[in-house]
N, C-alpha and C positions, 0 to 999 in steps of 0.2 A: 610613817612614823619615823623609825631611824633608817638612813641611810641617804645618798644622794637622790637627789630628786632628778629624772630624766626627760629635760626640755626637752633638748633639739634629739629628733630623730640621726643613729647612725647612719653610715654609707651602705650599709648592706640593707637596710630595712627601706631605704630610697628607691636601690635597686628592685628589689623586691616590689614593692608598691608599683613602680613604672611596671613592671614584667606583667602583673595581674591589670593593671589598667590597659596597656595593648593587649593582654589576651580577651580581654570583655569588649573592646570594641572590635577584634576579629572574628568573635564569636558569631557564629547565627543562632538565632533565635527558632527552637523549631527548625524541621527539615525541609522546611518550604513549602509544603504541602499537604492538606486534609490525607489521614488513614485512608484510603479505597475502604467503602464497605465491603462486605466477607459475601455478601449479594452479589457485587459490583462484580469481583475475582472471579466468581465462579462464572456468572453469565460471560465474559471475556475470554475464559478457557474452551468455553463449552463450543463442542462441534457437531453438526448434523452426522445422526446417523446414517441416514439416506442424503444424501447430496440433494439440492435442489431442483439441477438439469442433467437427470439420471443418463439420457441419452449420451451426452458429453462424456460425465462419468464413465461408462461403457466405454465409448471411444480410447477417451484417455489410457483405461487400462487394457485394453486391445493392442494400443499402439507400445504402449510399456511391454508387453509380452513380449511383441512382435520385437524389438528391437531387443530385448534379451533374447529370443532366439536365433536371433543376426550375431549377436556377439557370439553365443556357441558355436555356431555354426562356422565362423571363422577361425573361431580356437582350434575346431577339430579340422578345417583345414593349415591352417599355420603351427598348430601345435604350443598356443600362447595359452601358457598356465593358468593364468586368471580364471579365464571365462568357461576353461573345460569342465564337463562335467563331474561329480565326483569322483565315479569311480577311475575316470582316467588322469586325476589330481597328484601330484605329488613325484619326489626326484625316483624313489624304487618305480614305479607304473613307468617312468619315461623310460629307466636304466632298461627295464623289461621289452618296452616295445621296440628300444632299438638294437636289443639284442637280437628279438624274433625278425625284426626288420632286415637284418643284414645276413639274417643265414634262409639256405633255399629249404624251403619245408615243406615234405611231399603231403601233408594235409592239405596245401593250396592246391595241388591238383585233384583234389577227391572230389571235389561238384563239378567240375568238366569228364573225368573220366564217367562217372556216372550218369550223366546226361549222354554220354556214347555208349555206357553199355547199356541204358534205357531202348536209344533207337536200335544197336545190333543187336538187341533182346525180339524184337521185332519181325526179323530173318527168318524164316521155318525151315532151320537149318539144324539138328542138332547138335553134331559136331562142332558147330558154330556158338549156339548157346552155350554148352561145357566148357568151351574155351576161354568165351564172356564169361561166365562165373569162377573158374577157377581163377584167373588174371584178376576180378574183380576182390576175391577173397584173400589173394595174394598183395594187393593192394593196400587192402583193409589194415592186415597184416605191418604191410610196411607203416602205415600211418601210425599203428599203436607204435610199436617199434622207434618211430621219430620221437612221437612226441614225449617217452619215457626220455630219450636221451636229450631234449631239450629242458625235460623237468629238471634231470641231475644239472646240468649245464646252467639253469637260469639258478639254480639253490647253489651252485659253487661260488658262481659270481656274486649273487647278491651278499654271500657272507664272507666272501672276500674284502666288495666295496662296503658295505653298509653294514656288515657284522648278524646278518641273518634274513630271512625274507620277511616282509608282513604278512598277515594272515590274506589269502586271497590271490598276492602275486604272483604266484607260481601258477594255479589254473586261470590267472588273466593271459600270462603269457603262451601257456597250452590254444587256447582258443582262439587268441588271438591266430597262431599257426595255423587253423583250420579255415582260414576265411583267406581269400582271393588278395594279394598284396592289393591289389590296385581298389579295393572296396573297402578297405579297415579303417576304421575311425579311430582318432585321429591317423591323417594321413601320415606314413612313412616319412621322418622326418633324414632318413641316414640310407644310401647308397647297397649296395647288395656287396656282400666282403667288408664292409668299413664297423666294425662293429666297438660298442663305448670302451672306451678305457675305464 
């Protein structure tokens, strides 16, 4: 009605027009491909319960074991964190064992002494047996003895380094004490006198 009549298209509505025309011809149509039926998905996911060639199976997981007990078994000799087992996992359990590791702890010799008071138990000697037991009792003695001053000693340290012990590491490090250096798992990673910073 009133106003200029609008022949020729502006420069922005040009623009515009071209922009929408190259997006329609880069457009795809569809994603290229049929929906997978919901049938399709599942049978594609789906895996036997039972394996097919159980034997195999077996096998397979025999050899899986087998080679994670290789890996521990190197841990506890190398002392490589990873593959150790829990309870020997973590920086307090190491700070511990090389603590016990580098001091002489007369629990390691209470299963040799006792395998010698076993045979001179033996003797039908009595003065001989009172001797064996009082030395044996005497021993006993010293072990408790150590291993209290190794309690206080591994609880100064840990809450010195670490700000207190975790639940456990104080009777890992006790026990550990009591077993034979040369038999304790993980192997002795530290020197006899070298003990952790």
């Amino acid at each position: 009605m009133f106003g200029r009549k609008n022949e020729a298209p502006t420069a922005q509505e040009t623009v515009d027009q071209a922009a929408a025309a190259n997006e329609a011809a880069n457009a795809r149509v569809g994603k290229g491909a049929p929906t997978p039926r919901r049938k399709d998905q599942v049978a594609a996911r789906r895996r036997p319960l039972v394996p097919d060639d159980r034997n195999a199976a077996k096998a397979a997981n025999r050899d899986a074991l087998r080679e994670e007990r290789m890996k521990t078994r190197r841990a506890l000799d190398t002392g490589e964190e990873r593959y150790l087992p829990l309870r020997d996992k973590g920086p307090n359990r190491r700070f511990v064992r090389d603590i016990v590791d580098a001091r002489w702890n007369v629990g390691e010799f209470i299963m040799i002494a006792a395998l010698v008071f076993v045979v001179l138990s033996f003797i039908q000697n009595v003065d001989l047996q009172l001797i064996v037991m009082a030395v044996f009792w005497v021993l006993i003695l010293l072990v408790i003895a150590d291993s209290f001053m190794l309690r206080r000693q591994i609880r100064k340290r840990l809450t010195a380094k670490f700000g207190g012990p975790n639940p456990g590491d104080v009777w890992y490090g006790v026990s550990r004490s009591l077993q034979l250096r040369r038999f304790r798992l993980p192997k002795a990673q530290v020197r006899r006198g070298q003990y952790p910073s």
